[in-house]
N, C-alpha and C positions, 0 to 999 in steps of 0.2 A: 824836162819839167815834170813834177810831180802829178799827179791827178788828182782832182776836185774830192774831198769825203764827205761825207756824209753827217750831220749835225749828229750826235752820239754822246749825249753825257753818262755818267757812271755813275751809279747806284751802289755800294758795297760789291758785291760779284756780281749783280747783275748788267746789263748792257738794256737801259728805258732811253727810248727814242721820244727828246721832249720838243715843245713848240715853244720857238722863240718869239717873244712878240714883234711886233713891226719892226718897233725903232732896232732891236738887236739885229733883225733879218736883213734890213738897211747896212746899219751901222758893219755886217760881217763881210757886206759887199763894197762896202766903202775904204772898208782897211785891207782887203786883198789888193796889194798892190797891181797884179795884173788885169783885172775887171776894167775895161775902158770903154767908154762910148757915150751917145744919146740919147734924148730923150726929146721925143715931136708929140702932143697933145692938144687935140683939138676937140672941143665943146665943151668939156667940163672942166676948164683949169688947170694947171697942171698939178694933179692931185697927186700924181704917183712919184713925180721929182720931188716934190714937197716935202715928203718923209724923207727922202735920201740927205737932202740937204738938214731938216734938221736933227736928223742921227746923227753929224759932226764928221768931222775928215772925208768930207762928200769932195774936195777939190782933186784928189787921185781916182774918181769915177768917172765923173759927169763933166765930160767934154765941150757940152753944148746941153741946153734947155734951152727949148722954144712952143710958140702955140702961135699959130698963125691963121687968128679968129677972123679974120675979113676974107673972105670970100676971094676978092680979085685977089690981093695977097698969096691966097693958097693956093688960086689956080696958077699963078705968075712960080711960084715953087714946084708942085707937084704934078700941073700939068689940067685941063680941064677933060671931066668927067664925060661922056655920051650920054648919060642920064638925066646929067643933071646935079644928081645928087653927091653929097660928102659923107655920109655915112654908111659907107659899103665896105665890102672886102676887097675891091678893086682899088679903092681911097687908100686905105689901107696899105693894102702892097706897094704902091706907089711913092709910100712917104715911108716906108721901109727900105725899098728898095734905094732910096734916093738921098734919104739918110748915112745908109751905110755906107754908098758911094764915095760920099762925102768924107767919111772917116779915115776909108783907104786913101784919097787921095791927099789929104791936110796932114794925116800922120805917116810919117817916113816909117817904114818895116826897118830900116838898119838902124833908126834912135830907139824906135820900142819893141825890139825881138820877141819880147815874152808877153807882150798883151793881149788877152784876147779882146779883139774888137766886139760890141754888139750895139744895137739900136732897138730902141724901144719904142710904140707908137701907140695909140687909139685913138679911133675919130668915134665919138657919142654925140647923142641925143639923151639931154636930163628929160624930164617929165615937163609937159606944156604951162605956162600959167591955168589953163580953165582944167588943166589936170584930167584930161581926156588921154591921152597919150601917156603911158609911165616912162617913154624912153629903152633906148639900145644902145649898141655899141659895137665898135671892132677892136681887137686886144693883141698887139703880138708882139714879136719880140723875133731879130736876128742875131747869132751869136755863135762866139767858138767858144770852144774846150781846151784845145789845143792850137796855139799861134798860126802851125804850117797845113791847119784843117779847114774843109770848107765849111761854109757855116751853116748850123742847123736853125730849124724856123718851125716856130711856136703860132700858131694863129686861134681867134675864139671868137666868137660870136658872146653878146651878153642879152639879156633885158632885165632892166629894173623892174623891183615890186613896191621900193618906197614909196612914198607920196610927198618928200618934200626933195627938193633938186639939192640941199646942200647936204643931206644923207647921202643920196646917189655918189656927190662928188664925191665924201668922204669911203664909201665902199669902192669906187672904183681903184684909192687911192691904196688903199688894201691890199685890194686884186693884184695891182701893177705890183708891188712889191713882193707879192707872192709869188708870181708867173716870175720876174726875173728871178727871187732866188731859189725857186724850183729850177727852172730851166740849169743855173750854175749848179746846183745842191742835188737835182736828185733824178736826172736825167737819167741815169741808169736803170732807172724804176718809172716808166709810164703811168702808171696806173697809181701809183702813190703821190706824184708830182701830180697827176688830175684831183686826188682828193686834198693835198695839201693847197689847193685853190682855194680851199673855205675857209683855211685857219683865221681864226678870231673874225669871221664872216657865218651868219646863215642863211638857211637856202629863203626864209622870207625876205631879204635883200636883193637877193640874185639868182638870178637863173641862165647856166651856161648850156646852148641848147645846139652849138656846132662845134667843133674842136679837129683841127689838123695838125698832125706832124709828120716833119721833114727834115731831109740833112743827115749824113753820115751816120750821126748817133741815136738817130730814128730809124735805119735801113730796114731794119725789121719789124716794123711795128704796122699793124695792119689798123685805119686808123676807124675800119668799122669795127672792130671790138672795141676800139676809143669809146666810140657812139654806144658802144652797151653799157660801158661805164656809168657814161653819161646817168643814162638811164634806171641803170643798177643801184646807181650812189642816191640817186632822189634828184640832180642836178637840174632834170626837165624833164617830165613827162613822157616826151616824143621826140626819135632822132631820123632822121633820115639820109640816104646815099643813093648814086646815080649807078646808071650801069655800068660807068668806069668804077665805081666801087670805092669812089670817093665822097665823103661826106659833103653833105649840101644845106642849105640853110635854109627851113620848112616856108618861112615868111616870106622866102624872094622864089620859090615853086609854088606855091599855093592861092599865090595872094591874087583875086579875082577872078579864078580858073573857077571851070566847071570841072569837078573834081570825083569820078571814080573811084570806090576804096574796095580791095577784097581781103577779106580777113583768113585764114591759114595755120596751119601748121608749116606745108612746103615741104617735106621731109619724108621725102621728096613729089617735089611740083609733078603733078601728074594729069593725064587728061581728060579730068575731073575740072582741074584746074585751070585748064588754060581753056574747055567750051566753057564752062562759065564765064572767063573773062572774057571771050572773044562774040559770044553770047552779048553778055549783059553790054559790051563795049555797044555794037553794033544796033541796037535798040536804045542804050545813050545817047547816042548824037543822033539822034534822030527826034530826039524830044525836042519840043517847045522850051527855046530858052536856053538852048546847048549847042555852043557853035565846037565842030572837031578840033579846030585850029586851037581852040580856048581849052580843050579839054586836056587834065591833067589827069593818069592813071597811078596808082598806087597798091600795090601786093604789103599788107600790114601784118608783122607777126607784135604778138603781144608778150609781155614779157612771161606773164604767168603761163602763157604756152609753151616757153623755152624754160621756166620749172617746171615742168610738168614730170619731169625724171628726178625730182630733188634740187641739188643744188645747176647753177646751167653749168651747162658744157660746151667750155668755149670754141672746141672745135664743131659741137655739131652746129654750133650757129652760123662758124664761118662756112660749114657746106653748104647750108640753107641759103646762104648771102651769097654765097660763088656763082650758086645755080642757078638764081633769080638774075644776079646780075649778067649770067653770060646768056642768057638769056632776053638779054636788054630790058631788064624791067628797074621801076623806082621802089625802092623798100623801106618801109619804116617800121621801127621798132618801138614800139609803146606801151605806157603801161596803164592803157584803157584799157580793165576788164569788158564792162559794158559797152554797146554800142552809141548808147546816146554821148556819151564822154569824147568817144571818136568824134563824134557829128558837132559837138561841141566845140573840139578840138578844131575840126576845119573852119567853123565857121569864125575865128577869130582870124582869120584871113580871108575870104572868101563869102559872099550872099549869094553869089550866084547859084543854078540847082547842082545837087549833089546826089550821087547814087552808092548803093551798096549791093556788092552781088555776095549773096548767101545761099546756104542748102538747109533745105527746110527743117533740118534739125536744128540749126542756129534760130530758124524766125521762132519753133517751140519754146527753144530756151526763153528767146527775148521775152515772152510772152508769161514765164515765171517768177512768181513775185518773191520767190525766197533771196534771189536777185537785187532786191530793191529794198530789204525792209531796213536799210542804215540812211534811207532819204524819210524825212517829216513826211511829204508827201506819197508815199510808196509808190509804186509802178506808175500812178498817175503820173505824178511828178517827174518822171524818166520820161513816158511818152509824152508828155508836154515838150521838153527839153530837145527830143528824137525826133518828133514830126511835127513842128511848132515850124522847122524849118524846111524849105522845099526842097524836101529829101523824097526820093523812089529808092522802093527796094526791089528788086529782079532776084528772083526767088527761081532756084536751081532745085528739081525734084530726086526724091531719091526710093530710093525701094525698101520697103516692111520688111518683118518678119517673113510673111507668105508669098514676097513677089508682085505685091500690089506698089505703081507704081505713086507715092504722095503727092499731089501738088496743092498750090494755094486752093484750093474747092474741096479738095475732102481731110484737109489735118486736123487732128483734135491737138485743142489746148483747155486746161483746164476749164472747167465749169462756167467758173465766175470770169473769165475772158471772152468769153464766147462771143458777147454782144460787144468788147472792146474791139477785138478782133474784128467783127464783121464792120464796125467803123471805120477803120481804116482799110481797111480791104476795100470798100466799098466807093471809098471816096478815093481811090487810085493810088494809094500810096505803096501797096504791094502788086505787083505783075509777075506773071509767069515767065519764067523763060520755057518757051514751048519748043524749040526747035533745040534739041538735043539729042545727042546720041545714048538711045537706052542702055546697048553695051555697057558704056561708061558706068552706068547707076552700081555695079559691082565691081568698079575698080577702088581697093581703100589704102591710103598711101603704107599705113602700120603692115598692110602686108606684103608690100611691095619694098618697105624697108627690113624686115625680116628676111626676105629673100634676097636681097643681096645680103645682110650680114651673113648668111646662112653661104650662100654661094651659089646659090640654087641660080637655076637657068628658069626664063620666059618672063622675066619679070619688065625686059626691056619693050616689051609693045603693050606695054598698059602706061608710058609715058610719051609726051610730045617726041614727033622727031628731033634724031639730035641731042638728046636729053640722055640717054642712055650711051653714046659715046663720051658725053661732057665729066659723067660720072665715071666710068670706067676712064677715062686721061689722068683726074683729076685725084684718083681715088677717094671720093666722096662718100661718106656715111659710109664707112670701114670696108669700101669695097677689095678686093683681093690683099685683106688685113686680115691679122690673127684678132680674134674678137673673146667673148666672152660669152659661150651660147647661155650662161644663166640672167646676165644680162637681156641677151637678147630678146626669153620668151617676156620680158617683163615691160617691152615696146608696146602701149597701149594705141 
């Protein structure tokens, strides 16, 4: 059987890659006679079979369409939930998995040798009547390529930004039609198939803030450079992954937790890095208001940290991310410049207190209004935003010019912050971390990354145990690689 191409029209000599509207993306999956399968929809309609059917010749697609809005109904189908709840990625799976079941069993493989099977699903939440809530969603898609292959699997997290529920339904009707004719059209290309998610969609509609792939024709696809996409495209803000170094959904880790954030380059995690976290951790749960059990830890790089060399480079992200994750740590990638955004950022999930552990050239920055002058309100308006919420910062010191060691008692910040500063200082929102290893105050990762690019020897005991074998196994940040020494002196 032939393989899937690529949508390609021609221009005179040239080869313009165009975008077809819905009904034609419909309509190209409806007259492939091999394309078969389902469609299961539950919360908003079945928005996304809608288009297939009325694109015309939808009878050689669409096997089945269903939505199975009552509750007992869905649990009598898909099985009842531990939580409770229907809109998960566990829902999900389950009305995937069970779907496709279905197909292989009802369709004999010797009457349709050449189909590929797939199954489509999402379980949403539109936006509430008092319109507190705008709503989410789970999105995916099972499917072959090839008849005698196993099948590959599409999943996504959504939230709506509309305000009215029959927009929603209409975007999500979009999306579905996107994702299946991505998934058939342009699997070859990950990262093109994530941006053609928005055709004839913008991102004030939707916001795709989790994304997983799987399945033969995925094999290689690491799905936390997924998540930078994400990121990189405008998609969402903020993505996150587990120690297994799979993407996770920020809402369902965050959500009530008393919540730890360390902000980083990581490149490479050093033990700098880990007494402050293990520092600022241990003075965490110790606060008023902060149960361990409750507590959720997070290592944050920012995106403008991963330009910091120009365009990013996607492998030094994935060393960054190997060595955090083998290290069992959670990592998010954001593109909060500012701190208060972060704090922002959590607190759309989370009231409970929250920490940040920083080195006191970050708390200076914080403290500069060149920072703030695109808010009406200037830096006001940021620390409004920053410690409005019960937030602590544990302040990691570090060494001057002359060997003097900085902590919260003796830093200067400009002039006209002085008395800001001493405000919140004063009323506990910034703490020392006093138990520290001085040594540490001269370990700085830039030159501990230079020394391995370089090949240089002793650079391994100014990192946690452990940390210097995971790099050298792994070959992280070009270790025993041929490099680019002009490159390398250019590592700030």
């Amino acid at each position: 059987m032939k393989s899937i191409v690529t949508d390609i029209k021609v221009r005179g000599d040239k080869a313009i890659e165009q975008i077809p509207s819905i009904k034609d993306k419909a309509l190209r999956i409806n007259l492939n006679e091999s394309i078969y399968g389902t469609f299961a929809e539950i919360g908003a309609g079945q928005e996304t079979v809608r288009n297939f059917f009325r694109a015309g010749a939808s009878s050689g697609t669409i096997a089945k369409a269903m939505s199975a809005y009552d509750k007992d109904f869905s649990d009598a189908i898909y099985g009842v939930e531990e939580d409770g709840r229907y809109v998960t990625e566990s829902r999900l799976r389950k009305m995937l998995t069970h779907e496709i079941n279905l197909v292989e069993q009802r369709l004999s493989r010797d009457k349709h040798p050449n189909k590929l099977f797939f199954s489509y699903a999402n379980t949403v939440a539109t936006i509430d009547f008092a319109k507190q809530f705008k709503g989410h969603g789970w999105v995916g898609i099972v499917y072959q390529v090839e008849p005698d292959e196993d099948y590959n699997e599409i999943i996504l997290h959504i939230r709506f930004k509309e305000n009215d529920a029959k927009l929603q339904q209409e975007t999500l009707g979009i999306l579905g039609v996107n994702l299946i004719y991505g998934a058939f059209y342009k699997y070859n290309d990950p990262k093109k198939l994530l941006r053609y998610l928005y055709d004839h969609l913008d991102k004030d509609q939707l916001e795709i803030d989790t994304i997983n792939f799987s399945g033969p024709r995925f094999a290689n696809v690491d799905n936390r450079l997924m998540s930078l996409q994400l990121v990189k495209n405008g998609m969402t803000d903020a993505v996150m992954f587990g120690p297994d170094g799979k993407n996770i959904l920020p809402a369902a880790v965050l959500y009530k937790k008393n919540i730890l954030a360390l902000r980083g380059s990581f490149r490479p995690v050093t033990k700098v890095n880990m007494d402050m976290y293990e520092e600022s951790y241990n003075m965490f749960i110790k606060e008023n208001k902060v149960a361990e059990e409750n507590t959720f830890v997070v290592f944050e790089i920012t995106l403008s940290n991963l330009k910091a060399e120009g365009e990013i480079d996607e492998r030094d992200f994935l060393d960054r991310a190997e060595l955090l994750c083998k290290l069992g740590k959670n990592v998010m990638i954001s593109n909060f410049q500012e701190y208060f955004k972060v704090v922002e950022y959590f607190s759309n999930y989370s009231k409970a207190r929250m920490g940040l552990a920083m080195g006191v050239n970050n708390l200076i920055e914080i403290f500069d209004e060149k920072y703030y002058r695109h808010l009406s309100g200037g830096i006001l308006e940021a620390f409004g935003k920053l410690f409005y919420r019960d937030l602590k910062v544990y302040l990691y010191p570090m060494k001057d010019d002359n060997g003097n060691v900085i902590t919260s008692e003796n830093l200067k910040v400009h002039p006209r912050m002085k008395e800001l500063y001493k405000f919140f200082k004063f009323n506990g929102k910034v703490i020392d971390i006093k138990d520290y290893e001085e040594k540490n105050l001269d370990i700085f990762s830039r030159k501990i990354l230079k020394m391995i690019c370089k090949g240089e020897t002793g650079w391994e005991e100014m990192l946690p145990e452990g940390t210097a074998d995971i790099i050298k196994k792994e070959k992280l940040f070009s270790y025993a690689c041929e490099v680019d020494f002009k490159e390398v002196e250019k590592i700030e």
